[in-house]
C-alpha positions as CSV (number, residue, x, y, z in Angstrom):
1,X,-35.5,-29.6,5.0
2,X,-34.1,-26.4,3.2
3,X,-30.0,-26.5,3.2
4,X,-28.2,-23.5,3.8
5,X,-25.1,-22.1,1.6
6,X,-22.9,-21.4,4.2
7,X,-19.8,-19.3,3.7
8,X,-16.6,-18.8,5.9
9,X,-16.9,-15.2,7.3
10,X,-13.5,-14.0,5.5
11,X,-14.9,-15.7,2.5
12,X,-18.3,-13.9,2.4
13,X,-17.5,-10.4,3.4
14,X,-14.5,-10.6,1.0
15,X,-17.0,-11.1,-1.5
16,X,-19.6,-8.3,-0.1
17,X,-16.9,-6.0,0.0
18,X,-15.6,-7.2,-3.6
19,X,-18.6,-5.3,-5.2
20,X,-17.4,-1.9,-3.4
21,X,-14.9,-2.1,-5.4
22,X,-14.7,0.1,-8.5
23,X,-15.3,-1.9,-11.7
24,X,-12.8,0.0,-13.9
25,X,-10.0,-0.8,-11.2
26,X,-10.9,-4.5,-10.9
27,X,-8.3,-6.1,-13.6
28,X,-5.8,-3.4,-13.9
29,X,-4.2,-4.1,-10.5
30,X,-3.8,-6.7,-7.9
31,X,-4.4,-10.5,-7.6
32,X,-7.0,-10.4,-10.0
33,X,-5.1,-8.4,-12.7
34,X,-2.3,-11.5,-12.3
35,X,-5.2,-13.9,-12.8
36,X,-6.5,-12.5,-15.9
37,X,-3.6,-11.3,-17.4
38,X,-5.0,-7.7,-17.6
39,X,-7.3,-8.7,-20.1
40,X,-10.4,-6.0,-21.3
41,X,-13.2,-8.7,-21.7
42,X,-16.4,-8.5,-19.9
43,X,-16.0,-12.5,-18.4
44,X,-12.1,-11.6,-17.7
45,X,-13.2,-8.2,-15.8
46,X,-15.8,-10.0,-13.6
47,X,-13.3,-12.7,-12.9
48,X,-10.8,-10.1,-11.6
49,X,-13.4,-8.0,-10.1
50,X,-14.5,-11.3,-7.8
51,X,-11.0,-12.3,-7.2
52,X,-9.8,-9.0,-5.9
53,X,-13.0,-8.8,-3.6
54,X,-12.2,-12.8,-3.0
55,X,-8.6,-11.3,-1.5
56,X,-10.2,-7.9,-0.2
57,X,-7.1,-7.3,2.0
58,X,-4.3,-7.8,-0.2
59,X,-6.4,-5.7,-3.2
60,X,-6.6,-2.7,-0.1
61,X,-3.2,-2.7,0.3
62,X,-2.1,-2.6,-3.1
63,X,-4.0,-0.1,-4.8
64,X,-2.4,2.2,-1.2
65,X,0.6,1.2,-1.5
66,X,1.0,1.4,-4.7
67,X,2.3,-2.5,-5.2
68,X,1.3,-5.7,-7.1
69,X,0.9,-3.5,-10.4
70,X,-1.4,-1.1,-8.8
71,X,-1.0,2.8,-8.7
72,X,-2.4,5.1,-5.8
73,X,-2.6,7.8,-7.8
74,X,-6.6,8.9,-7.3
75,X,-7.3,5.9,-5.4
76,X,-6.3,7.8,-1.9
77,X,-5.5,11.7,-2.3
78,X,-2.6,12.9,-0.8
79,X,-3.9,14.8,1.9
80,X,-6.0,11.7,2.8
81,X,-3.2,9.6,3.5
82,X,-1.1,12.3,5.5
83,X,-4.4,13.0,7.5
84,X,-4.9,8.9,8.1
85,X,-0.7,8.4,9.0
86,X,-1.1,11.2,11.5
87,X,-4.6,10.1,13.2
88,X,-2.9,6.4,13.4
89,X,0.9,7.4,14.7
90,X,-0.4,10.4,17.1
91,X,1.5,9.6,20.2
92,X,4.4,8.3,18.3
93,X,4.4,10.7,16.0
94,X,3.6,14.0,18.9
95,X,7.1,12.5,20.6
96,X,8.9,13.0,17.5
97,X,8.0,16.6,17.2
98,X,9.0,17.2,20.6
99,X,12.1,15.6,20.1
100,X,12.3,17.1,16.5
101,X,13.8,13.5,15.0
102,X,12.5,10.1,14.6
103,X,11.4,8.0,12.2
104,X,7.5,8.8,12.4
105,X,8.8,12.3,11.7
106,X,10.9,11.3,9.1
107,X,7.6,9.6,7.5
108,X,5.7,12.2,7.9
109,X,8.1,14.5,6.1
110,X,8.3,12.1,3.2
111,X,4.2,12.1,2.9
112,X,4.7,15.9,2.7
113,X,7.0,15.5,0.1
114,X,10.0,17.0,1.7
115,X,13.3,15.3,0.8
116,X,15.7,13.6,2.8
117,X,17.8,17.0,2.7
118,X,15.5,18.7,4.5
119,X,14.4,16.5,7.1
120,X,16.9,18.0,9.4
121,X,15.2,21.2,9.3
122,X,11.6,19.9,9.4
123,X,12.5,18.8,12.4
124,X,13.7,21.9,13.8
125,X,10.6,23.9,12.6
126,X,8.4,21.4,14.3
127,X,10.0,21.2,17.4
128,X,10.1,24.8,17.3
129,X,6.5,24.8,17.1
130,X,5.7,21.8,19.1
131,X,3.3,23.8,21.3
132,X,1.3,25.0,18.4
133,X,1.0,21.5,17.0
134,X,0.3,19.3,19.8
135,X,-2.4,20.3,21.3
136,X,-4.8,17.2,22.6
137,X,-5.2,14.0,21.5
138,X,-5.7,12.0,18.1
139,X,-9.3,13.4,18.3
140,X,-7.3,17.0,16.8
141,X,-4.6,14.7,14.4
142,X,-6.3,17.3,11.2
143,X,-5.4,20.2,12.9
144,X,-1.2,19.3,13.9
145,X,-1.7,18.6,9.9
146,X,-3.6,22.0,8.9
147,X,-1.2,23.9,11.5
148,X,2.1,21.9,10.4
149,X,1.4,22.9,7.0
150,X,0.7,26.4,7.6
151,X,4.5,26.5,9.6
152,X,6.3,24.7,6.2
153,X,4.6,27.3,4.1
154,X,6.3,30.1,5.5
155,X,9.5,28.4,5.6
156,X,11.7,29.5,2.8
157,X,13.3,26.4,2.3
158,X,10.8,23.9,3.2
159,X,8.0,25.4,1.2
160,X,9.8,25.3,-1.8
161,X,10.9,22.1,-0.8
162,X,8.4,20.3,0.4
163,X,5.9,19.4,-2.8
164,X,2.7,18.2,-0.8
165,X,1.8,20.9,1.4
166,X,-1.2,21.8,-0.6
C-alpha cells in the first residue's frame, strides 16, 4: 500500500506559490528575512525563500505595503496600485467624487501624490468633473484613472502638486 504525503491546503499552495516568488527578494524582506537574519548564503536564501512562500500572505502584504523591512519600490508600480485601489473601491470611491470629500478620495489623492494641502481642491476638480469620470461600472475603473489624471494635469496647482500623475 503506497502512503500519500499529504499537505494542509494553506500549507501546500503557500509553498507552490513560494517559488513565484523572486529569488533576489526572498531574504531581504519579510518573515523570512527575520528568520535568516538577512544573510547572503545560498542555504540562508533558500530558507528565506521557503519561509516567505511558507507565509505567502503576510510576504504579499509586505513587499505592498512597504512593511516588515520590505520596500515597494519596483515590486508594484505606481500606476499599478492606483489602477488596483480604484478597480476595488469603485462605488465607494464614485460617491466620493460626487460628493467631492471622503476618505476614499482622500486615498486616492494620496496614491496620486497630492498632499494633504491640496485635497480640498482635488475634490472640487473631481466633483466638477464627476460626469466625465463616472461613467459605468468598475468594468471602466482605468478610464476615471486615465480621465482623472488628464483633469489634475491641467490644473495649475494640482499638477505641480500632485507628483504621481504620470
Amino acid at each position: 500500500m503506497k502512503r500519500k504525503l499529504w499537505l494542509p491546503p494553506v500549507l501546500a499552495l503557500g509553498i507552490a506559490l513560494g517559488w513565484a516568488v523572486p529569488a533576489a527578494r526572498a531574504s531581504d524582506c519579510a518573515v523570512g528575512g527575520f528568520v535568516v537574519n538577512r544573510s547572503s548564503g545560498i542555504i540562508e536564501q533558500l530558507l528565506a525563500f521557503t519561509t516567505n512562500g511558507t507565509f505567502f500572505i503576510t510576504y504579499a502584504g509586505a513587499i505592498t505595503s512597504g512593511t516588515s523591512g520590505c520596500s515597494n519600490s519596483g515590486i508594484v508600480k505606481e500606476e499599478f496600485e492606483q489602477r488596483i485601489f480604484v478597480t476595488a473601491n469603485y462605488d465607494a470611491l464614485s460617491a466620493d467624487l460626487a460628493r467631492g470629500q471622503g476618505q476614499h478620495q482622500a486615498a486616492l489623492a494620496a496614491l496620486l501624490g497630492c498632499g494633504r494641502e491640496l485635497r480640498a481642491e482635488f475634490g472640487r476638480v473631481a466633483q466638477a468633473h464627476f460626469a466625465a469620470l463616472v461613467t459605468g461600472g468598475p468594468e471602466r475603473a482605468d478610464e476615471l484613472l486615465a480621465t482623472l489624471k488628464d483633469e489634475l494635469r491641467v490644473h495649475p496647482a494640482l499638477s505641480r502638486g500632485c507628483s504621481r500623475l504620470a
